[in-house]
Structure formats: C-alpha cells, structure tokens
DRENPAMI-567720 format. One record per residue: chain; residue number from 1; x, y, z of N, C-alpha, C in turn. Coordinates in steps of 0.001 Angstrom, whole numbers, plus 500000, padded with zeros to 6 digits. Example, Ala and Ser with C-alpha at 12.3 -4.5 7.8 and 13.67 -1.06 7.14 Angstrom:
<recs>
A|1|513190|494310|507800|512300|495500|507800|513200|496700|507800
A|2|512850|497750|507080|513670|498940|507140|512900|500030|507870
</recs>
This chain:
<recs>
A|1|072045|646860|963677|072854|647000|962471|072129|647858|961429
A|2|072825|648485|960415|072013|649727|959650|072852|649331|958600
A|3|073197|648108|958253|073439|647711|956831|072534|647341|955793
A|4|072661|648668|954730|072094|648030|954006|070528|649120|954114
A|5|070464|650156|955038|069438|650641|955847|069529|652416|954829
A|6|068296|652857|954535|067957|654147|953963|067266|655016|954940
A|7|068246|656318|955613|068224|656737|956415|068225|658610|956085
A|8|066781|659212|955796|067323|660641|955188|067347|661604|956544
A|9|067892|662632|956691|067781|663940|957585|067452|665124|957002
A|10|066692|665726|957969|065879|667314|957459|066995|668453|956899
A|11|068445|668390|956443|069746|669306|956247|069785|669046|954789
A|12|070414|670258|954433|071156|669705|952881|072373|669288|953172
A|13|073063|668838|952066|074160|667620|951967|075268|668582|952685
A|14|075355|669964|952339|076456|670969|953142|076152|670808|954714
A|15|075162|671085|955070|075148|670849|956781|075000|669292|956963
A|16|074909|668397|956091|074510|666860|956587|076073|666165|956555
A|17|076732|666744|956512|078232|665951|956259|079001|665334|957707
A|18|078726|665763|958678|078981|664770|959614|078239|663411|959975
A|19|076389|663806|959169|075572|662496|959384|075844|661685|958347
A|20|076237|661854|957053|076823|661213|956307|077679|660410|956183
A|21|078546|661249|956901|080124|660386|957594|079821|659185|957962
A|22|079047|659210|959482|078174|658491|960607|077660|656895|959360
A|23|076485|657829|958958|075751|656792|957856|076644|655777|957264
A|24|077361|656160|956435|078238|655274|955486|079694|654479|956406
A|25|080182|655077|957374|080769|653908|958296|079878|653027|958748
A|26|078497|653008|958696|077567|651746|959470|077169|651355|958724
A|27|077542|651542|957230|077138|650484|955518|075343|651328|955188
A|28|075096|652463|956065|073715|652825|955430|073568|653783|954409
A|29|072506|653718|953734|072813|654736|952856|072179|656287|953552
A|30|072899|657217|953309|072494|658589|953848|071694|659386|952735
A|31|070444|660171|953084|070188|661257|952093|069787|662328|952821
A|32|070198|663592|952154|069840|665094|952515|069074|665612|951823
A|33|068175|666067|952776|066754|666513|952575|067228|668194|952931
A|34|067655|669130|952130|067356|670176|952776|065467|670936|952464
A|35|065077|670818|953715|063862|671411|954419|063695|672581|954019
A|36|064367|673739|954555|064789|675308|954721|065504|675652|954055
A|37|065099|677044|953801|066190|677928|953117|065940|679121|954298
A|38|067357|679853|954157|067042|681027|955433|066958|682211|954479
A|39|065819|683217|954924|066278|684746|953889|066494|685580|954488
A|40|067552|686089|954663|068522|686937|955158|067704|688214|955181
A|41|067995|689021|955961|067056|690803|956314|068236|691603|955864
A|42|068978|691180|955612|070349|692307|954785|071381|692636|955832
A|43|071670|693426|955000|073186|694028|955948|073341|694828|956841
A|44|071672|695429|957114|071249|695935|958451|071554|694886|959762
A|45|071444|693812|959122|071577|693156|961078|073095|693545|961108
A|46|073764|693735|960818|074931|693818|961358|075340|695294|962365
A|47|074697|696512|961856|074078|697436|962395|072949|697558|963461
A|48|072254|696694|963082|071153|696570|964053|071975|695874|965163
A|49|072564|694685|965115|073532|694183|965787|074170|695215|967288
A|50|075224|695569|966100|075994|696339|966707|075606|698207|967662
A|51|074722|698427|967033|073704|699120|967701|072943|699044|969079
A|52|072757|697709|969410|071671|697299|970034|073076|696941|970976
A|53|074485|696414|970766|075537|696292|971857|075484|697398|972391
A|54|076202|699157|971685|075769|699868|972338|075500|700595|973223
A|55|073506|700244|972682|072668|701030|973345|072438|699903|975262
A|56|072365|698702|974533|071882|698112|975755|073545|697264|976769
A|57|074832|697257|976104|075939|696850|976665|075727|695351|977517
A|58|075256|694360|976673|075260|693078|977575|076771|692386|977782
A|59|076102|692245|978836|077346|691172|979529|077458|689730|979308
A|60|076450|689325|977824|076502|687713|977787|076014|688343|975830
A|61|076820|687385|974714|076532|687134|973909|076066|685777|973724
A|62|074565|685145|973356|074312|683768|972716|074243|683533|971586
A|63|074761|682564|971201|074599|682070|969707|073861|680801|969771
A|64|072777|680441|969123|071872|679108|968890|072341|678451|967959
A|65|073162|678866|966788|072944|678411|965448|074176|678687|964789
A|66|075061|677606|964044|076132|677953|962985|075403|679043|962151
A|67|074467|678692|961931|073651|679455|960648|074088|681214|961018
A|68|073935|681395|962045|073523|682900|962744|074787|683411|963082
A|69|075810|682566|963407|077080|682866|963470|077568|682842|962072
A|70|076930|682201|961331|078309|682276|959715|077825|683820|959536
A|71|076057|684451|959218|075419|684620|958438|075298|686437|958664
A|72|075873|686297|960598|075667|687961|961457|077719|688475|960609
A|73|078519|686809|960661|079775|687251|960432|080245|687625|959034
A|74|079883|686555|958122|080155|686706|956599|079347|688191|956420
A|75|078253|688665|956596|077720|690063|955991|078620|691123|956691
A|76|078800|691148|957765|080037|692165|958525|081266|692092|957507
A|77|081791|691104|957211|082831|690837|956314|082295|691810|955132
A|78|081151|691623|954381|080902|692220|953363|080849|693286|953054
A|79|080779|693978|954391|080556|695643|954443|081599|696070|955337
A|80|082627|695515|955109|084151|695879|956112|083862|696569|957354
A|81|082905|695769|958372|082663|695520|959978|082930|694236|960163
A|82|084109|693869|959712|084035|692705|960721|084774|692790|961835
A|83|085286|693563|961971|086781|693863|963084|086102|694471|964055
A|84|085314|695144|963989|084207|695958|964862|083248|694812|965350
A|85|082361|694319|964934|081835|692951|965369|082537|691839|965980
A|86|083614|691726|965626|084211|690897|966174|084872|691169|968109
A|87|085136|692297|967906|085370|693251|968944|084309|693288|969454
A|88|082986|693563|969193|081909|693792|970073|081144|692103|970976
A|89|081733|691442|970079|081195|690137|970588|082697|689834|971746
A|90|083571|690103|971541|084742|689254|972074|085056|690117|973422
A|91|084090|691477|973860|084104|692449|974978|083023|691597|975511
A|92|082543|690720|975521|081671|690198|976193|081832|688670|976644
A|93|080913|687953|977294|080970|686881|977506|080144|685672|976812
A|94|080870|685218|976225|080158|684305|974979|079912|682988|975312
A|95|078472|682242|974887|077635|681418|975330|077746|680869|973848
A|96|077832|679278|973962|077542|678861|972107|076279|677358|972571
A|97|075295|677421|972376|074395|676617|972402|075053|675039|971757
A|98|076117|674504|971395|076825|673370|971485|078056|672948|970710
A|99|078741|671990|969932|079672|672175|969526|079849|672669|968138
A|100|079058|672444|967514|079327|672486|965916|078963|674112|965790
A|101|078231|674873|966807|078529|676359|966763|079339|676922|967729
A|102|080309|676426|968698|081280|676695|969487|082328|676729|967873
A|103|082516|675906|967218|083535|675425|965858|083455|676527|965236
A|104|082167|677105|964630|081726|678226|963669|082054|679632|964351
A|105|082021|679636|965600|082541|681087|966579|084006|681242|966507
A|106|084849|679972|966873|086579|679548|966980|086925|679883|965905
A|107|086462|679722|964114|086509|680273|963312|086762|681458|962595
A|108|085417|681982|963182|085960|683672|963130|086905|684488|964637
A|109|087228|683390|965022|087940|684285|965821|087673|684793|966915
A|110|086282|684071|967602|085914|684188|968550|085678|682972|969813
A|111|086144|683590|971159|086471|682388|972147|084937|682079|972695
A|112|084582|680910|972596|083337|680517|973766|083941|680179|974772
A|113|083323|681009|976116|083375|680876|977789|082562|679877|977951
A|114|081424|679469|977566|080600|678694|978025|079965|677794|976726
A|115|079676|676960|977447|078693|675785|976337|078014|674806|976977
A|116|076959|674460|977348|076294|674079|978031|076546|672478|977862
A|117|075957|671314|978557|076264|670008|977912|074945|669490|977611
A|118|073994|669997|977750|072662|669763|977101|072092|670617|975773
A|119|072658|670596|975128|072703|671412|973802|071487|671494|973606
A|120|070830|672572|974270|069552|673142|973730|068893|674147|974541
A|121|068090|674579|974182|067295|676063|975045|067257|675619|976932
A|122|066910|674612|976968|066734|674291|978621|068240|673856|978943
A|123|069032|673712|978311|070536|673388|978689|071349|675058|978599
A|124|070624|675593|977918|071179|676926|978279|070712|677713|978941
A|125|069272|677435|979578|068716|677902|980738|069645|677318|982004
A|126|069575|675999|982412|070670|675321|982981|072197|676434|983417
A|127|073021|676240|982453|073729|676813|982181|074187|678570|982822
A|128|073047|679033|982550|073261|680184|983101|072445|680496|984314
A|129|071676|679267|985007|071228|679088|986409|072848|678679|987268
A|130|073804|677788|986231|074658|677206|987112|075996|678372|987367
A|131|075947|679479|986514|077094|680493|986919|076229|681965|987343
A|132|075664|681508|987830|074576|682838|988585|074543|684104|988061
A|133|074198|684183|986597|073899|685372|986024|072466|686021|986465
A|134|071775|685835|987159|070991|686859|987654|071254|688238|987649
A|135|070415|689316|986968|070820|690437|987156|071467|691014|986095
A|136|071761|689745|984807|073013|690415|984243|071846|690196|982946
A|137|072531|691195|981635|072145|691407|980165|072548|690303|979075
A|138|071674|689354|978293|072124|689081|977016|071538|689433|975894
A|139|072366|689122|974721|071966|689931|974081|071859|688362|972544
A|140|070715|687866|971900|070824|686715|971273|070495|686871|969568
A|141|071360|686694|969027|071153|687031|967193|070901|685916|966819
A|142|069111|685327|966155|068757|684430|965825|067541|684329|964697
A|143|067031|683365|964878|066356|683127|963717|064448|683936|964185
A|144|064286|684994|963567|062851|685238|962989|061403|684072|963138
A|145|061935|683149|963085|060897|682046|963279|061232|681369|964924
A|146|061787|681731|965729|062055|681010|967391|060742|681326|967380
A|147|060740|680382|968800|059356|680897|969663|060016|681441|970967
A|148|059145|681844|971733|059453|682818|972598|059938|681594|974091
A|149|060385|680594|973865|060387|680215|975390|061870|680078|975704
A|150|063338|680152|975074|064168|680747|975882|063995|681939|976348
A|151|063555|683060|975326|063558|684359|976484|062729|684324|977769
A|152|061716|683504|977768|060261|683570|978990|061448|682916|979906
A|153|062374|681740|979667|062672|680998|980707|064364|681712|980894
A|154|065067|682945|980432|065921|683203|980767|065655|684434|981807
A|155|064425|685237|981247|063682|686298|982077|063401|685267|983216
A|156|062804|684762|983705|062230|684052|984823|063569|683430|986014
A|157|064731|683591|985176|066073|683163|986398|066419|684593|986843
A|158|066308|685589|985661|066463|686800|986245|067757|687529|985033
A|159|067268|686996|984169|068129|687324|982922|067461|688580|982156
A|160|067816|689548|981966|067272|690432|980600|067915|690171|979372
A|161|066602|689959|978406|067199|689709|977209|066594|690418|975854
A|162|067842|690276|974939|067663|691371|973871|068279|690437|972353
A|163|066649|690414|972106|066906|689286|970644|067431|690345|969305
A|164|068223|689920|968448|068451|690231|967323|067952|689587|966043
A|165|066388|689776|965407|066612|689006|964573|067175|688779|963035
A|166|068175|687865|962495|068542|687942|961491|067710|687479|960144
A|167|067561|686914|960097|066757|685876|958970|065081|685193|959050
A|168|064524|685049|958423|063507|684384|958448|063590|683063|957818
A|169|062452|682090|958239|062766|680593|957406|061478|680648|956446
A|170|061612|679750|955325|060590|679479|954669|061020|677968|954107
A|171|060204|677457|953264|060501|675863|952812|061238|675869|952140
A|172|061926|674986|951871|063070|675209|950213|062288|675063|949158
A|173|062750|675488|947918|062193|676367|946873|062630|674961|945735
A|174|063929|674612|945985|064770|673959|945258|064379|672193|945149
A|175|063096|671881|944527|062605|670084|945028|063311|669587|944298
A|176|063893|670068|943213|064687|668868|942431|065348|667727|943107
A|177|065900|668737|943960|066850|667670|944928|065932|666389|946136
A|178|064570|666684|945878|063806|666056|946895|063422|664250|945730
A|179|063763|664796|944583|063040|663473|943295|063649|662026|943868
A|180|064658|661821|944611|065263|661053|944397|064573|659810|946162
A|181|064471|660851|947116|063936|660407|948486|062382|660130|947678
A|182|062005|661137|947143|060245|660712|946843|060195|659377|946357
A|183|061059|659103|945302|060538|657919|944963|061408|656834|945659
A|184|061771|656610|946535|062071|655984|947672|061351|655760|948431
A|185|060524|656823|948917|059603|657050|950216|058152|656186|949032
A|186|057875|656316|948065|056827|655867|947486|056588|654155|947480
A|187|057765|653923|947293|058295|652417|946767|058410|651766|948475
A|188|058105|652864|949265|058745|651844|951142|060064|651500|950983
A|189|061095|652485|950520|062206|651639|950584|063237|652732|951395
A|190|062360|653860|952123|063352|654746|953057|062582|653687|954973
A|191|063843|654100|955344|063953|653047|956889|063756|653870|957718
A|192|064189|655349|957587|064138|656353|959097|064384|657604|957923
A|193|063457|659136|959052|064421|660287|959097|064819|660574|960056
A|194|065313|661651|960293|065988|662622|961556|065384|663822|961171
A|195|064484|664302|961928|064579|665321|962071|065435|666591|962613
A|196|065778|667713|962398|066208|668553|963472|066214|669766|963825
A|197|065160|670244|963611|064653|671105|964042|062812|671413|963918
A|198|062055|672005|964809|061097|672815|964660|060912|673131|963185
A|199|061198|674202|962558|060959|674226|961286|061332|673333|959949
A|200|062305|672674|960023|062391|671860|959155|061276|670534|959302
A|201|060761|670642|960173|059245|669867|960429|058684|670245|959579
A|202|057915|671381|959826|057316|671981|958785|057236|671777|957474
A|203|058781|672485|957156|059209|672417|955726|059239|671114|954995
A|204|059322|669540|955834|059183|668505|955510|057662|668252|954928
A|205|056688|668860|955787|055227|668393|955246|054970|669477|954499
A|206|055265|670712|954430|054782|671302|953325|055260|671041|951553
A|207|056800|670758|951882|057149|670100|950726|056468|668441|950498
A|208|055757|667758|951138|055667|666300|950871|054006|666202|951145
A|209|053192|667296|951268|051721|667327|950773|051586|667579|949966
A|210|052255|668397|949058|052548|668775|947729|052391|667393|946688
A|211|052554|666244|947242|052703|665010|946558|051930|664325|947407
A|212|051122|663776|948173|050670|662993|949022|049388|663812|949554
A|213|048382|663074|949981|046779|663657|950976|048316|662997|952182
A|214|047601|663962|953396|047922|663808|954478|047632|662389|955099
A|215|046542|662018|954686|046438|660508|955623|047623|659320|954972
A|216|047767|659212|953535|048430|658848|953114|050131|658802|953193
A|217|050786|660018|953937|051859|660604|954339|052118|660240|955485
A|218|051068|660053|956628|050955|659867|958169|051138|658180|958173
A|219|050710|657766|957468|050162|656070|956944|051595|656135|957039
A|220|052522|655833|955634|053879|656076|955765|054840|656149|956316
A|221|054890|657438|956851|055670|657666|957780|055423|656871|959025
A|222|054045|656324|959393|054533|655831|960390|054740|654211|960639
A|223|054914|653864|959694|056019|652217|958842|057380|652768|959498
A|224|057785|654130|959374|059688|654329|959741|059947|654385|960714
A|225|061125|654588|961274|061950|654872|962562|062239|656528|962562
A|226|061179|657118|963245|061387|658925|963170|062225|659435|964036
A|227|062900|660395|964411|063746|660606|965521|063580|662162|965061
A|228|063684|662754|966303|063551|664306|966880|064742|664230|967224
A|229|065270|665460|967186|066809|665490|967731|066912|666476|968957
A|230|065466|667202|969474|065203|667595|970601|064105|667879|970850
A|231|063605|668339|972133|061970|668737|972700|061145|669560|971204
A|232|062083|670690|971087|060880|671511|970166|060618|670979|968663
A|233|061321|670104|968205|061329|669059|967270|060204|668311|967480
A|234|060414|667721|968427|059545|666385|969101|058065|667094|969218
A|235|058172|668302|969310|056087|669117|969731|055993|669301|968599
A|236|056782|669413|967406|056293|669909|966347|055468|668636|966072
A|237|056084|667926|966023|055948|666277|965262|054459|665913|966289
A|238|054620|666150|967263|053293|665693|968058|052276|667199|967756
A|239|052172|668053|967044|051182|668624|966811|050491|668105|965639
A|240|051331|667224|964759|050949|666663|963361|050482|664949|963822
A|241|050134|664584|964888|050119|663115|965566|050994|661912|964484
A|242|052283|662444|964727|053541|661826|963942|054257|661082|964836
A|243|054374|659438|965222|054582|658941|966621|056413|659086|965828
A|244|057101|658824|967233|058441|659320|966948|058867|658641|968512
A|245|060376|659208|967978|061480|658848|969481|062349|660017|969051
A|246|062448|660855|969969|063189|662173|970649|064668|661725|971366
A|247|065495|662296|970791|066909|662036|970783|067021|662342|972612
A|248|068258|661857|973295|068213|662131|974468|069165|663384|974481
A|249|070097|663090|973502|071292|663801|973448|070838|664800|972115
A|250|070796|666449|972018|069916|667064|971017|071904|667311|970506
A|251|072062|665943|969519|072877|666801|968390|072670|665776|967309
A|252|073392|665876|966310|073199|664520|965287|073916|663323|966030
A|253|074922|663450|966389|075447|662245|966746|074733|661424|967869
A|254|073779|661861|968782|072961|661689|969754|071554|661282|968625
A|255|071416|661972|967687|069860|661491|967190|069968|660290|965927
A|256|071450|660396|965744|072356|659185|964815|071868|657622|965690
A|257|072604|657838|967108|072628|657301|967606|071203|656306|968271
A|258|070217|657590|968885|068697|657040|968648|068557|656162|967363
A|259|068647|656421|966268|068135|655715|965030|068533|654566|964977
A|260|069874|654327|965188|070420|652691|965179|069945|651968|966203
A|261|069641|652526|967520|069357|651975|968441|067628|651349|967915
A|262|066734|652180|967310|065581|651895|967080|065555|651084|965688
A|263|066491|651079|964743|066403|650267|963793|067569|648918|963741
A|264|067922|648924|965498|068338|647648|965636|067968|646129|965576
</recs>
C-alpha cells in the first residue's frame, strides 16, 4: 500500500504527469524533480538531419526519446521544413523505442512499423535481430550525452548506423523548484525515487551535493526505496555504490510498479 507514501521521480511535473496520475490513485503523494534541461544545437539539426537522409538514404529511422521527436519536429516547424522532414522520415521505416514516443511520432504525423516490447537499447537490438535487418542502414537523432553501446550492438547484428546529434544535457539550472523535496529529504519524510534515466542520475547528485557531503546523501538515500527504470540507469547508480532495484519493465508504469511492490 503507498498510502500516505512520498514518492519523487527524476522528470519535471510536464513529463511526470502520467506518474502523477499513478501516484495519487494509490493515495501517495507524487513530486517532480526535473534533473535535466536539454540545450538544443539549433536549427541546424534539422538540416543536418535531413542532409545526412540524403547523403546516406537509410532504410530504418530510430527514435529513443519524445524529447528528440518533439525537439528534431517543433524546430522543422520553425523554419517551414516540416513537410520535408516529415516526408523524409515517413520514406522510411520507423522504429520508436516504446510507447510514450510511438504517441509523440502519431502526433506529428508519423506511422511507427515497429516498437519493440522491451523498451530499451537491448529491446531494440532484439527487435531488429527479430526482422532480419542485416545489411540494412539506420539512421538515429538523439541525445549528445548517449553512450556508444546501441550503435556497438546494432553494428555487431550487421546494422550500419548513422547518429544525429541533437541536444546536449546538463543539470537543471532552475532549484527553486527542488526547495520543497529538500526539505523533505532532510526531515526523512521522502519514501522512494524513480529514477529514469542515465543522466538524470547525475543531475540528481550534482544538484543534491550542492547541499549535502556525499557520505551524508548515500546515508539517506539509502533509508529509501530507489528504483532504476532500466540497465543504464541501474550502472549509473552502481557507479555511485547507490543500492537500488531496477525496474523489469523500463517504462514508468513498470518502475511505478517496482516501487509499490518494494514499499509494500
């Protein structure tokens, strides 16, 4: 039961609105922590983008991220390419790394062929082991801060691939909004986070050493119920020896779900 239970996630309140939902039907209270801010490389990716279709003509578009789908589409919009982008993605065969960016593609107007059911880099390795793209081109518009192991493990089935990057991450800038979890987290009166992603790891301890020595933070945190919402989440957290439980299912409703189960 999570009545009654203080439960924050690494999103701001705009991307946390389905865990919110979740939260407050089970009587807990929800808070949004946004971690990240993304800074955009301009209105070149959309060029760079569309350039790089092209020169190199893949036969598979991926998307990882609502973020990368709002962020490659809204700037096309801005510089009246979107009809051209949209066209260049929709001549191809489109891959959406799970649902809530399958939603953000359907949006603008674009169909996903595929979506893996393990929503994450090895589910989209999966994925394109199970319709035998060997041989064939993708082409992936993402975040500046990935690490390199979907491309190592899409090259290795026999995939060529061609990253686009849009944005870089850095911590959020904006703590005001953090005053309210701090003195929660001070008092022992937060129960769990969620993490979800790799960098919003980060961005969690760089914003919260800022206020705390590290032993003191580790102490803490590990009184709560932590949850990873997938593998590269989960290494971040084990490079900082942050004990945790790693979602089975990498979405919120899967790392929702971990949390109640552990603060049952």
């Amino acid at each position: 039961m999570l009545d009654g239970k203080t439960i924050a996630i690494t999103r701001s309140k705009d991307d946390a609105s389905e865990f919110i939902t979740l939260a407050e039907q089970n009587k807990a209270t929800p808070i949004a922590l946004p971690t990240i801010e993304l800074v955009g490389k301009g209105e070149k990716i959309v060029d760079e983008f569309l350039n790089s279709v092209k020169q190199n003509n893949p036969d598979y578009t991926l998307f990882l991220s609502s973020k990368a789908v709002k962020l490659l589409f809204d700037t096309a919009k801005s510089i009246e390419k979107f009809d051209e982008l949209q066209l260049a993605v929709a001549n191809s065969i489109v891959m959406s790394v799970g649902p809530k960016t399958t939603l953000s593609l359907e949006s603008y107007g674009i169909k996903v062929n595929h979506e893996p059911e393990n929503h994450s880099s090895v589910g989209v390795g999966e994925e394109f082991s199970q319709i035998n793209a060997v041989g064939k081109k993708v082409i992936i518009p993402r975040s500046a801060a990935a690490n390199s192991f979907l491309k190592e493990l899409l090259n290795k089935i026999g995939i060529d691939v061609v990253e686009i990057f849009l944005y870089d991450v850095c911590a959020f800038s904006d703590l005001t909004q953090w005053n309210g979890f701090r003195e929660l987290f001070s008092q022992r009166k937060v129960d769990g986070v969620i993490f979800t992603s790799a960098s919003s790891v980060r961005g969690f301890f760089e914003i919260m050493l800022k206020d705390y020595e590290k032993s003191v933070l580790v102490e803490t945190l590990s009184k709560l119920s932590l949850v990873a919402i997938g593998p590269f989440t989960s290494e971040e957290l084990k490079k900082l020896d942050i004990s945790h439980i790693t979602s089975k299912v990498h979405t919120v409703v899967g790392a929702f779900d971990t949390m109640s189960l552990s603060l049952d």
